[in-house]
N, C-alpha and C positions, 0 to 999 in steps of 0.2 A: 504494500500500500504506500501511496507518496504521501509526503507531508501534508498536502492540502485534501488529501482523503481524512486522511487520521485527522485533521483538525475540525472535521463537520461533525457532529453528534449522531447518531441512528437516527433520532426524532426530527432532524435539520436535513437531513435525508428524502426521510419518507416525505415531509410537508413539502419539500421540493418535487420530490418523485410525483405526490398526487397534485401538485400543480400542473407539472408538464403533462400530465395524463387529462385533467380536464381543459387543457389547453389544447390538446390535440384531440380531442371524441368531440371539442366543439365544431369541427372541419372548417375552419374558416382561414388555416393557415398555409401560405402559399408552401407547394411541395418542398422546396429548395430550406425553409427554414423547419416546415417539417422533418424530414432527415434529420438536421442538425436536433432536432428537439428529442425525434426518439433517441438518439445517441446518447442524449446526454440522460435519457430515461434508462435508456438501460446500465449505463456507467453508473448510477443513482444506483441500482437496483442491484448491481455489483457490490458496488460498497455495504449497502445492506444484510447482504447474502454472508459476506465476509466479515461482516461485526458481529453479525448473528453466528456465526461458525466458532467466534472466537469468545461471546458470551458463554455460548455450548462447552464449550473446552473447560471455560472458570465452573461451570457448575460440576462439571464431572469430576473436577478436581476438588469441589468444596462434599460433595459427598462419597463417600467408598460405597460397595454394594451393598453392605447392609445397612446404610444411612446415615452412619454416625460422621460428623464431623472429621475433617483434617486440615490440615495448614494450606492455605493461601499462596502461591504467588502472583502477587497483583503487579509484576513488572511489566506486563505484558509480552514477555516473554515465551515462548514453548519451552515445556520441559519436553524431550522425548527419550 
């Protein structure tokens, strides 16, 4: 992820993402900036997918299989 991914929030995301989505179902944008817009919907939806992936990872890490708690690393770092 680049710097300017990592600096937008999930939630600063999606309100983007569902911006360009009602901007685009309204049809009234010429093709030429359309393109450009789904692009940047799916790059949006990218970054999502990948924050979500890397939430998923913190949770698996804050519980073992039988639920009990363990230690954190919140560097955001992978351990593997």
């Amino acid at each position: 992820m680049t710097k300017k991914e990592e600096a937008i929030s999930f939630e600063e995301a999606m309100e983007q993402l569902e911006q360009v989505v009602d901007k685009l179902e309204q049809g009234d944008v010429p093709l030429e900036q359309a393109i450009e817009m789904f692009q940047q919907g799916m790059d949006l939806s990218k970054q999502c997918h990948v924050k979500l992936e890397h939430i998923e990872k913190q949770m698996d890490q804050i519980l073992h299989e039988d639920g009990e708690l363990e230690e954190l690393d919140l560097s955001g770092e992978d351990q593997e």
